[in-house]
C-alpha angles and dihedrals in degrees: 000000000000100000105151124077114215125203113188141141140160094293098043092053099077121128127233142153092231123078119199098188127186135186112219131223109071099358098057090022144346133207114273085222103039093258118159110266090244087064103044124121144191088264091050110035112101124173109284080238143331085280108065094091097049092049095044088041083051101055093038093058088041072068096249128153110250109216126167118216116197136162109217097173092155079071093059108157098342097098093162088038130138083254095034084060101039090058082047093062107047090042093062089040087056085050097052087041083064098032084210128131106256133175112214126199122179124186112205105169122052098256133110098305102060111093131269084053113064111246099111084049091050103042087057087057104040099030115016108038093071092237100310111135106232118227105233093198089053102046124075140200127212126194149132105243116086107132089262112141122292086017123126096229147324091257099119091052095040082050098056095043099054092049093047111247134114116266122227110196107221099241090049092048105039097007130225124000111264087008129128138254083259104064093038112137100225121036094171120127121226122245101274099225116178109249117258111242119239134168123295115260120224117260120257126245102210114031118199141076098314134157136280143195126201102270098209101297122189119277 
């Protein structure tokens, strides 16, 4: 059964053996009106703060592959769904916003893929990094969700650990929400490593937020 969205195009298909990856709702973006990440909308979404775009600028240039990592589970097997839609088109309104390359991989069913278990991990490997071998100590995650008080779950930090990369918390990475370059948290740069080259992936055809099976992933 069909459970992970796949956003990919021309420019998100480069290869590297470096992995940014972010979680989404409040660490890419948060809801204008305080609304639940599940619920948020293209009329809703705002940047989770006015750093979001250095800091994702910054890694892009360090040569990093930018992935997105979210678990979408009130989507659950309607994958062409009212909320299924709704998630696609603010998604592709935050990615215009950057103008960055970004791979985007959504579970919506409670099966491998959804953090804290590794399928997405594992399909960017295996599926989405045309060949190329990724570098663990070299690659990151950033998200919100690391069992600290008033937070939904561990799942972002449990995520990253059982992958094997070091986690950033949001606020740690980018700083607080709505707040400026100035009271970020973290202001280090990342090794800048030259990218490693890989083959060239085929264009796409469609670009935009579609469907994907499993094809054939790893056990």
């Amino acid at each position: 059964t069909p459970s992970l969205l796949v956003r990919e195009d021309s420019s998100s298909q480069v290869s590297s053996a470096k992995i940014a990856g972010f979680d989404l709702n409040d660490t890419l973006v948060s809801s204008k009106i305080g609304a639940p990440g599940y619920s948020v909308t293209i009329s809703d979404w705002k940047l989770y703060n006015d750093r979001v775009l250095l800091k994702l600028r910054e890694a892009h240039e360090q040569g990093y592959k930018l992935v997105m990592f979210t678990n979408q589970g009130n989507i659950k097997s309607a994958l062409e769904g009212k909320r299924s839609q709704a998630f696609k088109a603010y998604v592709d309104a935050f990615l215009q916003a950057t103008g960055l390359p970004f791979l985007v991989l959504a579970a919506t069913q409670r099966d491998r893929f959804r953090k804290p278990d590794v399928g997405m991990w594992e399909y960017v490997e295996q599926k989405a990094n045309a060949g190329l071998p990724v570098n663990r100590s070299e690659s990151f995650y950033v998200g919100d969700a690391a069992g600290g008080e008033g937070e939904h779950s561990a799942d972002d930090v449990d995520f990253a650990r059982a992958v094997g990369v070091k986690f950033h918390h949001a606020r740690d990475f980018f700083g607080p929400p709505g707040g400026s370059a100035e009271t970020a948290g973290s202001k280090r740069r990342a090794p800048e490593v030259a990218v490693a080259d890989g083959p060239k992936p085929a264009k796409m055809a469609k670009a935009g937020l579609g469907v994907s099976v499993e094809k054939g992933l790893q056990e």
